[in-house]
DRENGUSE-378728 format. One record per residue: residue number from 0; residue in three letters; x, y, z of N, C-alpha, C, O in turn. Coordinates in pm, whole numbers, plus 50000, padded with zeros to 5 digits. Each point is the difference from the previous one (the first is absolute). Example, Ala and Ser with C-alpha at 12.3 -4.5 7.8 and 13.67 -1.06 7.14 Angstrom:
BEGIN
SITE   k   r   n.u   n.v   n.w  ca.u  ca.v  ca.w   c.u   c.v   c.w   o.u   o.v   o.w
SITE   0 ala 51319 49431 50780 49911 50119 50000 50090 50120 50000 50104 49998 50066
SITE   1 ser 49861 50107 49862 50082 50119 50006 49923 50109 50073 50051 50111 50017
// end
This chain:
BEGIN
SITE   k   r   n.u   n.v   n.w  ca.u  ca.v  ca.w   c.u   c.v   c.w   o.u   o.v   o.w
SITE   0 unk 49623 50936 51883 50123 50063 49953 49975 50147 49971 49900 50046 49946
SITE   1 unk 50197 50017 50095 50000 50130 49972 50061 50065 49855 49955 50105 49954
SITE   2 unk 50125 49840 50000 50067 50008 49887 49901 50032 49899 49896 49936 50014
SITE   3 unk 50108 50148 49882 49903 50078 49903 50016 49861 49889 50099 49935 49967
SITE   4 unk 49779 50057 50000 49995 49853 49838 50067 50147 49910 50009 50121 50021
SITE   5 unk 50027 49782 49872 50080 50037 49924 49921 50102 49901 49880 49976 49981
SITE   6 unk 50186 50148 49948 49984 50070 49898 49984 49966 49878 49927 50041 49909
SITE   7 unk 50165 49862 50102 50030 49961 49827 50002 49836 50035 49992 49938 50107
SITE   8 unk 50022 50020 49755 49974 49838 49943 50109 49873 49955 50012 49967 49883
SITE   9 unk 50031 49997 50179 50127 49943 49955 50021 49938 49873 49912 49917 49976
SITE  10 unk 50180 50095 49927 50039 49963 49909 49923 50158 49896 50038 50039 49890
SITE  11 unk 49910 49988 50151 49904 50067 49916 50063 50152 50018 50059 50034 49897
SITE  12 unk 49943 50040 50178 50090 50134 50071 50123 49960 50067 50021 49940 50106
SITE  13 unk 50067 50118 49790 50147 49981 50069 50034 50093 50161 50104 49973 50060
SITE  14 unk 49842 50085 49972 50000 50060 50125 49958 49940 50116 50022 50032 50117
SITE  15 unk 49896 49852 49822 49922 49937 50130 50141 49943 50105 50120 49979 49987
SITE  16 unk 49781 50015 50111 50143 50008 50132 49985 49865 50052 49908 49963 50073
SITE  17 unk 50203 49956 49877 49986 49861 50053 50043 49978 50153 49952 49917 50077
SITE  18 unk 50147 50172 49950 50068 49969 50124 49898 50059 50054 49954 49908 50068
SITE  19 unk 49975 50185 49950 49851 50001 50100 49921 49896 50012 49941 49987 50108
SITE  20 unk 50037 49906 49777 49922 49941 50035 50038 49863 50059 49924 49925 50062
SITE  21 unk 50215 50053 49905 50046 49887 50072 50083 50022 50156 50072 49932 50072
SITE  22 unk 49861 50223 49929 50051 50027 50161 49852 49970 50064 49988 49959 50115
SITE  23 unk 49895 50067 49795 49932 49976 50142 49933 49842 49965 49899 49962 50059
SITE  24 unk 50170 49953 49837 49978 49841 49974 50029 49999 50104 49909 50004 50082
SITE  25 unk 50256 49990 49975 50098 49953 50065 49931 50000 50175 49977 49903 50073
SITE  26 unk 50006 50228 49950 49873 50012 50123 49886 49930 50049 49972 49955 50112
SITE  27 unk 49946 50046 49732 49882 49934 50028 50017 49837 50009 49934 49920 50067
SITE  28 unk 50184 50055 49839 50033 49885 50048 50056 49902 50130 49967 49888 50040
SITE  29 unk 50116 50193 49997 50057 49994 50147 49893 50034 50111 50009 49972 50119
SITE  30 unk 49911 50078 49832 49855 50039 50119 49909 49855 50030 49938 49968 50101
SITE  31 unk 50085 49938 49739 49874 49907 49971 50083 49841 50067 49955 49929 50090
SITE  32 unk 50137 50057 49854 50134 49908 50101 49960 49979 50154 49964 49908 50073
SITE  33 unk 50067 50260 49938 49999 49995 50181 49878 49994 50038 49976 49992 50120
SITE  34 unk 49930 50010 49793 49850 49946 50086 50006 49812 50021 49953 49924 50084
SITE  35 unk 50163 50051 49748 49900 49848 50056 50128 49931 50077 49994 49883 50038
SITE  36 unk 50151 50220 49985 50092 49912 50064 50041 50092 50144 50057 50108 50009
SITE  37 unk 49909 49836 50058 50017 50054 50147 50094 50087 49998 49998 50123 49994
SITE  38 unk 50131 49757 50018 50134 50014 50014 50086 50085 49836 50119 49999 49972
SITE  39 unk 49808 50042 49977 50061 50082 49899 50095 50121 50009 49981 50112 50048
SITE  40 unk 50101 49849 49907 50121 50131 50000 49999 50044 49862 50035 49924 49910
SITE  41 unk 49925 50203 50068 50052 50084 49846 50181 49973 49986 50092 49998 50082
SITE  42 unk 49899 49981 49760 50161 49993 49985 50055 50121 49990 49941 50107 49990
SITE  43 unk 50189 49871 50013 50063 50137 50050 49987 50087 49868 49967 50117 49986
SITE  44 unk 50077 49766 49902 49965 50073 49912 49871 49992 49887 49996 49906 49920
SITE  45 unk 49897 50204 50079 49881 49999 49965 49985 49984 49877 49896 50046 49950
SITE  46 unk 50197 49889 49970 49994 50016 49807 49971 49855 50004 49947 49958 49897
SITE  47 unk 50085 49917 50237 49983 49846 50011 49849 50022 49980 49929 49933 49924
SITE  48 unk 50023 50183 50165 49843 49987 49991 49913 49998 49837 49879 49978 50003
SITE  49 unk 50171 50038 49896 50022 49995 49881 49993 49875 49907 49958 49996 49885
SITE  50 unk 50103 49882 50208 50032 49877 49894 49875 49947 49980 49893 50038 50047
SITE  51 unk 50132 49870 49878 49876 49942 49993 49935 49866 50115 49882 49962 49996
SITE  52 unk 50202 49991 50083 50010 49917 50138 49901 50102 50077 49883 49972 50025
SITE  53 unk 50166 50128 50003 49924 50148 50094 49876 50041 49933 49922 50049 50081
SITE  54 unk 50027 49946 49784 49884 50018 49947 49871 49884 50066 49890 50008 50055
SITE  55 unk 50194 49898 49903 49904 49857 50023 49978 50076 50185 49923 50091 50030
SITE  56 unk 50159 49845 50051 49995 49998 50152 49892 50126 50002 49910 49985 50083
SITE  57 unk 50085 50159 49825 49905 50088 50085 49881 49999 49862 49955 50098 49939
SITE  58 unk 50018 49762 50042 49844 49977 49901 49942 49913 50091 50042 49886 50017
SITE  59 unk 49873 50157 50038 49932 49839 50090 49885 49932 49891 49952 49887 50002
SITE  60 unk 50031 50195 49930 49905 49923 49882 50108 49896 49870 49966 49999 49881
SITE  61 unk 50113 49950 50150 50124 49960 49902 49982 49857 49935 49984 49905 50076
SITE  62 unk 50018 50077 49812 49972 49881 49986 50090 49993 49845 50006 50090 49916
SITE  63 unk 50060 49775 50080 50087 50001 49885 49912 49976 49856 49901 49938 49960
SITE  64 unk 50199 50151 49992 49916 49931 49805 50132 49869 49963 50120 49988 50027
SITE  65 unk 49792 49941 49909 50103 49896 49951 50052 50013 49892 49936 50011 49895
SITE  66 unk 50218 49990 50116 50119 50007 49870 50112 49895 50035 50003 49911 50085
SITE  67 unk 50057 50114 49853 50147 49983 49992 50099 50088 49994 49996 50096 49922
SITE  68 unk 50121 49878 50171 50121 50088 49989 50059 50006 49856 50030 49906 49927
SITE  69 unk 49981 50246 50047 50020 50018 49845 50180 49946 49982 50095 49992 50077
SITE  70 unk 49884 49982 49788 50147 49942 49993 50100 50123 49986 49950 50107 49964
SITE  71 unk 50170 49887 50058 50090 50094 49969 50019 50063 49861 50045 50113 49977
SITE  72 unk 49908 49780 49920 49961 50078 49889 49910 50040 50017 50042 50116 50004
SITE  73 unk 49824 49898 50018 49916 50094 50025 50034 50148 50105 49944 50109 50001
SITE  74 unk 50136 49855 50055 49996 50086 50105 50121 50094 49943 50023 50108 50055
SITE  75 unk 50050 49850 49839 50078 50079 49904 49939 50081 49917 50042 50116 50002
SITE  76 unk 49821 49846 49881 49939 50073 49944 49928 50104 50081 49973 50115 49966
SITE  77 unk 49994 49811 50175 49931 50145 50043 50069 50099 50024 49972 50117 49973
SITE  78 unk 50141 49833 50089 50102 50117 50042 50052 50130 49914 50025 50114 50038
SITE  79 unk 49982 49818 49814 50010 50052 49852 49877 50090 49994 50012 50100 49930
SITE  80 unk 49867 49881 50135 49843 50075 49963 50046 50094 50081 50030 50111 49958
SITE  81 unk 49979 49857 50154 49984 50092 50151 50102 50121 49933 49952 50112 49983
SITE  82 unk 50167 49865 49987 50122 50098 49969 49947 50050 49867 50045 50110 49971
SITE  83 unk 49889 49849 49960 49967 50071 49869 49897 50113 50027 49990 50108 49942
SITE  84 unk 49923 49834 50181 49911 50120 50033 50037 50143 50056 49961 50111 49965
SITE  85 unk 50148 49841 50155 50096 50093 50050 50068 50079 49921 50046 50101 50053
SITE  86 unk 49976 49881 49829 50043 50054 49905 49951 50134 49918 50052 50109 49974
SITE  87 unk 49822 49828 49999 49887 50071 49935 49955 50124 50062 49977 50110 49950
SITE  88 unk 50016 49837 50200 49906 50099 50079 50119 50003 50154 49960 49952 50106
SITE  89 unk 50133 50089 49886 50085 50013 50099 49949 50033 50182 50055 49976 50108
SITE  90 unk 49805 50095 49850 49971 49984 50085 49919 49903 50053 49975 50001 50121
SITE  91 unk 49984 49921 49812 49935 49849 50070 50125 49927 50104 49971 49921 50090
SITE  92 unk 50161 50120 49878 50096 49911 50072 49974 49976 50140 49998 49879 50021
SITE  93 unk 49980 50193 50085 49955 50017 50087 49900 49902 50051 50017 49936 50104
SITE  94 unk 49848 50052 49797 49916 49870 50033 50023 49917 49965 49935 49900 50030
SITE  95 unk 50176 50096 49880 50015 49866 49952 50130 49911 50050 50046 49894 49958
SITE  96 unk 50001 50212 50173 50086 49916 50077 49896 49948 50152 50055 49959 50102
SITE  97 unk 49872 50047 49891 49918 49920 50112 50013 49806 50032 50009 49911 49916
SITE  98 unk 49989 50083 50180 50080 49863 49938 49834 49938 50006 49900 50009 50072
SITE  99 unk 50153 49915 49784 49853 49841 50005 50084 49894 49951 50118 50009 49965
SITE 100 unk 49814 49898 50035 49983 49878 49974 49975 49959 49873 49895 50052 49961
SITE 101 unk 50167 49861 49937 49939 49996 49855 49989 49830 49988 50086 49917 50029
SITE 102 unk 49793 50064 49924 49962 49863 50001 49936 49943 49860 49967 50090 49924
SITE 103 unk 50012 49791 50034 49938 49978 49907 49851 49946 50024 49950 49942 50096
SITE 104 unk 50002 50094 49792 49838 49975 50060 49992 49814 49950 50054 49974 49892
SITE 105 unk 49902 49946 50160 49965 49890 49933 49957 49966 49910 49919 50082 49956
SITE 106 unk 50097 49793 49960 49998 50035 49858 49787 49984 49985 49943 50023 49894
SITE 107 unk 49987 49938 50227 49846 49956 49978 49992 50175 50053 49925 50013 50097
SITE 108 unk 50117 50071 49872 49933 50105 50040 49911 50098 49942 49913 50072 50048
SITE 109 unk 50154 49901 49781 49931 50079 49934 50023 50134 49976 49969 50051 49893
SITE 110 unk 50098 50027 50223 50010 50138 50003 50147 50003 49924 50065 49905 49956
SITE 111 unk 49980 50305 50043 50144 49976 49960 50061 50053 50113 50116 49965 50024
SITE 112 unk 49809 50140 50076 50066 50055 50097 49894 49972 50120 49889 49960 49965
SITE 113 unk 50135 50057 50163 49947 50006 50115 50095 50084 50099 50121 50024 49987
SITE 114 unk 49770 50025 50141 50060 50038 50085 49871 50016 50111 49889 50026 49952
SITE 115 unk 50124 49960 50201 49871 50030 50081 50082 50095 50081 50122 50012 50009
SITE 116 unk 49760 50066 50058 50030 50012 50157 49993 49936 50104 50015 50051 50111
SITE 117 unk 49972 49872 49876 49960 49870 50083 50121 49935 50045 50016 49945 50109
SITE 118 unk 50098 50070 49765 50128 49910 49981 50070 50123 49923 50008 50017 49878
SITE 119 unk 50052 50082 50251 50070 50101 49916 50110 49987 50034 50057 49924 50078
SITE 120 unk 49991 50199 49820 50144 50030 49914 50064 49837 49961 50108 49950 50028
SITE 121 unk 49761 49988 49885 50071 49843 49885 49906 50091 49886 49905 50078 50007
SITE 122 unk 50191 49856 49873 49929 50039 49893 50014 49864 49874 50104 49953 49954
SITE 123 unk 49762 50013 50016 50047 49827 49947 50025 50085 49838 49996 50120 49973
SITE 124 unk 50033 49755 49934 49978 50062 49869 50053 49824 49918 50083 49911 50021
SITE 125 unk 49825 50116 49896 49961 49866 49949 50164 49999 49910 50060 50093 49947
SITE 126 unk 49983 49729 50068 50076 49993 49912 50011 50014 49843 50103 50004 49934
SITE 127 unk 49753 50004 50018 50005 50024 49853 50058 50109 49945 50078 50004 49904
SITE 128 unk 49863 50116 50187 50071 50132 49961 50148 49984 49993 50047 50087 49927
SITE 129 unk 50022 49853 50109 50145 50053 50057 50106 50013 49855 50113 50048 49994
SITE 130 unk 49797 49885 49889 50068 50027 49875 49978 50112 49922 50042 50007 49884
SITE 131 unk 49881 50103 50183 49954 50097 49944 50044 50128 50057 49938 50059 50089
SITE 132 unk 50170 49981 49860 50024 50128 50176 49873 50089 49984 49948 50042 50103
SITE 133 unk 49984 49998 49744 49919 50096 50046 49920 49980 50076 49980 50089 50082
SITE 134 unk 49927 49769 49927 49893 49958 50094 50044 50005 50117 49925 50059 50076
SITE 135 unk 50214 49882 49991 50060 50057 50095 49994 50125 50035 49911 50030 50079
SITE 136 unk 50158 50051 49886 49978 50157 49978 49876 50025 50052 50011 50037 50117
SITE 137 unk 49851 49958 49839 49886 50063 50040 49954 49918 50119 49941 50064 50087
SITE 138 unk 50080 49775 49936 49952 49947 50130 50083 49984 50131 49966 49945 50104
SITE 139 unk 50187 50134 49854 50049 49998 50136 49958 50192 50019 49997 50042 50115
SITE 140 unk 49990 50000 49835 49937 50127 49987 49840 50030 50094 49987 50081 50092
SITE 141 unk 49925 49845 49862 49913 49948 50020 49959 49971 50128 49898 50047 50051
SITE 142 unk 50200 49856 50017 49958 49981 50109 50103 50047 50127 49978 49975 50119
SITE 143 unk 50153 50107 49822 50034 50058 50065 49905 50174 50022 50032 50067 50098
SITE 144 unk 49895 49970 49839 49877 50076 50075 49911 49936 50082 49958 50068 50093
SITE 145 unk 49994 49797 49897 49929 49968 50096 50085 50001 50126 49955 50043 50106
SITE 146 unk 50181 49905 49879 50051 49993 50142 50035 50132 50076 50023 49996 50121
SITE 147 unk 49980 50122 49806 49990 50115 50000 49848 50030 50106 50005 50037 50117
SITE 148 unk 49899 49940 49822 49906 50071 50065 49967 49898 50102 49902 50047 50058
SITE 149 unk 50123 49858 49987 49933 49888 50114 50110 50022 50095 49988 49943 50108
SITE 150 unk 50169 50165 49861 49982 50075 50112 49955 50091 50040 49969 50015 50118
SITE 151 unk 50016 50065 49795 49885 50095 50068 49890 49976 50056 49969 50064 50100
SITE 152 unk 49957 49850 49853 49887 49940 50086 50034 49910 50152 49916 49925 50051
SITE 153 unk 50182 50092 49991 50085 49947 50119 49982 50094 50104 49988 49988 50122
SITE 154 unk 50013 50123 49791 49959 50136 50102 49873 50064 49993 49931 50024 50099
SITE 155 unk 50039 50007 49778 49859 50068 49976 49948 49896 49889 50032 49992 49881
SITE 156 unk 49884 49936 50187 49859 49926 49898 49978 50082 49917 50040 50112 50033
SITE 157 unk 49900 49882 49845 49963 49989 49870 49831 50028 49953 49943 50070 49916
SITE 158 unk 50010 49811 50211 49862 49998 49985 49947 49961 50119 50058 49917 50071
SITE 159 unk 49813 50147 49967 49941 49912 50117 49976 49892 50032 50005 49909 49917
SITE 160 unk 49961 50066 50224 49958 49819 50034 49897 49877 49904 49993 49878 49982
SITE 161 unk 49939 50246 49975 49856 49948 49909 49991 50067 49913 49978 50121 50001
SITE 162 unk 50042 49790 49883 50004 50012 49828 49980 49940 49942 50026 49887 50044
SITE 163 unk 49902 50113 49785 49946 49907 49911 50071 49995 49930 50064 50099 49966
SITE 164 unk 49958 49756 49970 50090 49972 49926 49924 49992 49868 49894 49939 49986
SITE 165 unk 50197 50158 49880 50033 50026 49876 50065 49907 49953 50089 49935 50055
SITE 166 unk 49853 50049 49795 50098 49943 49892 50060 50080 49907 49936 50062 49916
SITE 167 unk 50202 49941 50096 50092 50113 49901 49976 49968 49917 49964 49883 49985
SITE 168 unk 50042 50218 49902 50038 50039 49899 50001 49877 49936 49895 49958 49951
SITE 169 unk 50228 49963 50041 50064 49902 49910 49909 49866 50025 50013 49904 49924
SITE 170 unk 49892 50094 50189 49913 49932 49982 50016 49837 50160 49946 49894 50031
SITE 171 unk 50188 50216 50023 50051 49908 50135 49827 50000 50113 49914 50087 50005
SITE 172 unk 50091 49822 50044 49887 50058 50086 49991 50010 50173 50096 49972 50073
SITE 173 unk 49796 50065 49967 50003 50035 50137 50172 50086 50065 50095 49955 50063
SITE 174 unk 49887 50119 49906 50131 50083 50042 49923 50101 50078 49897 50044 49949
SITE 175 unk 50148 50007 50190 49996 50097 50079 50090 50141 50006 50122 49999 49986
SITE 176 unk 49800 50123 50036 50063 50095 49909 50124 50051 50024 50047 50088 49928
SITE 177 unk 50023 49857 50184 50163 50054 50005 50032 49897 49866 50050 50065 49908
SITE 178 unk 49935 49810 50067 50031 49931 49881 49998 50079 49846 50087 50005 49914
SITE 179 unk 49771 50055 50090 50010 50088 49894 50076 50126 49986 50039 50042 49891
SITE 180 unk 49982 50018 50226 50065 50117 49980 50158 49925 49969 50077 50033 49910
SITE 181 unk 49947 49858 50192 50131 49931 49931 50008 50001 49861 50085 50071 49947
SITE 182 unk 49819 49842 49964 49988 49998 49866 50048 50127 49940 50101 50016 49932
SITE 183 unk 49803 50081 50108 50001 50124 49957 50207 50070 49944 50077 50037 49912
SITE 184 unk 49900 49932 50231 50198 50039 50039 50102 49957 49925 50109 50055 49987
SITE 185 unk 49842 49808 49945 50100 49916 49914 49963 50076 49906 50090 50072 49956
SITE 186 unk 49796 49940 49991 49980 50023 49854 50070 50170 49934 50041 50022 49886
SITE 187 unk 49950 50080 50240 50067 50110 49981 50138 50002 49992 50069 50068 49923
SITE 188 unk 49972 49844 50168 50153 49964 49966 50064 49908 49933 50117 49968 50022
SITE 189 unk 49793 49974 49874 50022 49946 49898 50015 50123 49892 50095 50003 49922
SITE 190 unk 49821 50080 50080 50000 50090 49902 50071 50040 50001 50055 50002 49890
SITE 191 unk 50040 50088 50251 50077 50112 49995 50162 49912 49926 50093 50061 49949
SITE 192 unk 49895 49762 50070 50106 49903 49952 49991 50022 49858 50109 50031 49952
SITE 193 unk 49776 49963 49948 50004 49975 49823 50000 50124 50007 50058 50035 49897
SITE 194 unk 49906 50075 50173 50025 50174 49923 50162 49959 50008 50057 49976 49893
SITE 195 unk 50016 50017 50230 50125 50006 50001 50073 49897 49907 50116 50027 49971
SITE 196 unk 49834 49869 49984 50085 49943 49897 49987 49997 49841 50066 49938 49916
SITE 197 unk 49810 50165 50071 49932 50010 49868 49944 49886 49956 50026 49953 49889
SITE 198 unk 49870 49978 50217 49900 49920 49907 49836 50038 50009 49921 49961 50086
SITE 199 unk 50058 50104 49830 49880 50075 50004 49856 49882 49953 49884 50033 49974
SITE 200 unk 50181 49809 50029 49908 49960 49964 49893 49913 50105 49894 49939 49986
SITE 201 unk 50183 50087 50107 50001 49988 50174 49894 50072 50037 49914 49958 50076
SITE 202 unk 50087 50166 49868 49961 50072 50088 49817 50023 50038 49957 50026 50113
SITE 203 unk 49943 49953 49740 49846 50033 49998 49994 49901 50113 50006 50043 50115
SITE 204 unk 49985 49837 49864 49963 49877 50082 50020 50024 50147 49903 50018 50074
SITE 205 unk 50246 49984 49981 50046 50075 50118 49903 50096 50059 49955 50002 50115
SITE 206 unk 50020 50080 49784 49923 50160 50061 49845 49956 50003 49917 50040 50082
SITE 207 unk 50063 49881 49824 49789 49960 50008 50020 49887 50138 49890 49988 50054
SITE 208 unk 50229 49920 50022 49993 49924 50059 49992 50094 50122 49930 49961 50093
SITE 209 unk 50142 50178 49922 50035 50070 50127 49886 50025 50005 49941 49958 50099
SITE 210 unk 49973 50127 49789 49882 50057 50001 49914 49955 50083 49943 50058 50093
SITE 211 unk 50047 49801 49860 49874 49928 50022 50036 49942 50162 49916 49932 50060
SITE 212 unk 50198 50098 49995 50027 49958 50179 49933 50133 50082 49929 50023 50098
SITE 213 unk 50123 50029 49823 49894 50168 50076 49864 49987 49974 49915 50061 50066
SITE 214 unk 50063 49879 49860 49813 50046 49938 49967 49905 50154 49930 50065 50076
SITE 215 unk 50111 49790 49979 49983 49932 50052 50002 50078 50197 49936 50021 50104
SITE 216 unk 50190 49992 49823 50079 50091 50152 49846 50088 50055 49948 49989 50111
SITE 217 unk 50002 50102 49767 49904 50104 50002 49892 49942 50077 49996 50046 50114
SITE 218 unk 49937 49889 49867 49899 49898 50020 50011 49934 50137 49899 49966 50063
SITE 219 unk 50263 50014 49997 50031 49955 50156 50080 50133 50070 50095 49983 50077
SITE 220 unk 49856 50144 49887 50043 50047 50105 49949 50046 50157 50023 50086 50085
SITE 221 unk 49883 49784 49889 49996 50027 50192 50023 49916 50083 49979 49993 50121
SITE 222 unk 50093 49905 49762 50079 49894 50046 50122 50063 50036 50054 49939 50092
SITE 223 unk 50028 50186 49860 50139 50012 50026 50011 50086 50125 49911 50071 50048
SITE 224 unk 50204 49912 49992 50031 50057 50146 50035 50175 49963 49995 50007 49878
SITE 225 unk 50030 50101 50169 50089 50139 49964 50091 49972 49907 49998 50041 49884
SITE 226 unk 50082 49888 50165 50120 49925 49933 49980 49913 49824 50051 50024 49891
SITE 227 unk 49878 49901 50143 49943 49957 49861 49964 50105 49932 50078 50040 49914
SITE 228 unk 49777 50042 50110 49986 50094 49897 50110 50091 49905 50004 50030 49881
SITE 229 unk 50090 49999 50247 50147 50123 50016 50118 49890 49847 50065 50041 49905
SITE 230 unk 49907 49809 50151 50101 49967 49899 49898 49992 49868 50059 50029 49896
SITE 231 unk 49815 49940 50091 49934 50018 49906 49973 50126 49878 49979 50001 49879
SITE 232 unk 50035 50089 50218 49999 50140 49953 50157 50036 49921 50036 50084 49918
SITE 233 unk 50018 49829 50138 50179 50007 49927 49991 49939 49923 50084 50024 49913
SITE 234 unk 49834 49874 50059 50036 49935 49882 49949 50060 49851 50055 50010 49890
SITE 235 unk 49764 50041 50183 49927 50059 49842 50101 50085 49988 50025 50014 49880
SITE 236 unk 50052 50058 50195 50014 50132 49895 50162 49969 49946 50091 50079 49974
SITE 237 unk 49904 49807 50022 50128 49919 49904 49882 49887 49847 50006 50011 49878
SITE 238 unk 49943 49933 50172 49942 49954 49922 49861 50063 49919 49972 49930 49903
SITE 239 unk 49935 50184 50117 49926 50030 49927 50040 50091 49893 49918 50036 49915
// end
């Protein structure tokens, strides 16, 4: 691809340019299709290339996580999160009209949120949360940056072919370092969320958790691609 990786960080710099990057999703996607379908015709119109049907078809690595279809009450509270965020930060609206999928995670899962690249634009989220909008709030947050950056990595990788896997911060393990710089990404835009709503008690933990994805990041950078370092380098000088 010819298209320049991005300047800025999504959710994080309101300037960052989404419609660049889902112009050259939309490409790279329609490029990866027509390798594995002969007979492929691009749709006429290139925003289909977008859904989440068209994500799966151009992942050949795809494999489902197991949930359940969220109930309409769930899919009400999120809707309530999603618009409260739009709110806050007017300019998130933009990514946060991307279309996904909202699912519930099973109740043997343990987790409260999920999301892969593997199985993109779904975002699960455990039914326990759903009585809590704030926990809502930070995990549809959460993993709407991951779905954020696993498109970018659609176009420009993150990290090279061969890399050692780290245990973050919080003590998750074997994670590979586009994972951490993911980590990383949530945790800054978690922050820039409690500066903006005044909860400052959010915030040490947040900032020693970002810290400590860079100290890691530091340690794999010859694991990261141009691109990795470039989004890495965006992040310290938000988080140090």
């Amino acid at each position: 691809m010819s298209t320049l990786f991005p300047s800025r960080v999504p959710f994080l710099h309101d300037d960052f340019d989404a419609g660049q990057v889902m112009a050259a999703v939309c490409a790279m996607r329609s490029r990866r299709i027509a390798h594995a379908t002969p007979d492929y015709e691009p749709p006429a119109e290139w925003g289909r290339l977008l859904l989440p049907e068209a994500a799966l078809r151009a992942q050949p690595d795809r494999r489902p996580l197991d949930g359940e279809p969220m109930s309409s009450g769930g899919l009400a509270v999120v809707g309530h999160a999603v618009a409260g965020l739009g709110v806050l930060f007017p300019a998130w609206a933009p990514l946060l009209a991307l279309p996904v999928e909202y699912w519930h995670l099973p109740a043997s899962s343990g987790a409260v949120s999920a999301s892969a690249p593997f199985w993109p634009q779904r975002i699960f989220l455990s039914r326990q949360i759903m009585a809590d909008p704030a926990e809502v709030h930070e995990q549809v947050l959460h993993e709407w940056c991951h779905q954020w950056l696993y498109l970018i990595e659609e176009v420009w990788p993150l990290q090279t072919d061969t890399t050692t896997a780290m245990d973050l911060p919080s003590g998750t393990p074997r994670r590979a370092p586009r994972e951490v710089i993911g980590a990383a990404h949530v945790a800054a835009v978690l922050l820039r969320l409690y500066r903006r709503t005044g909860e400052p008690d959010q915030l040490p933990t947040l900032l020693d958790y970002g810290r400590g994805c860079l100290d890691l990041l530091e340690d794999a950078a010859a694991d990261l691609t141009t691109e990795g370092a470039a989004m890495t380098l965006m992040l310290t000088k938000e988080l140090r």
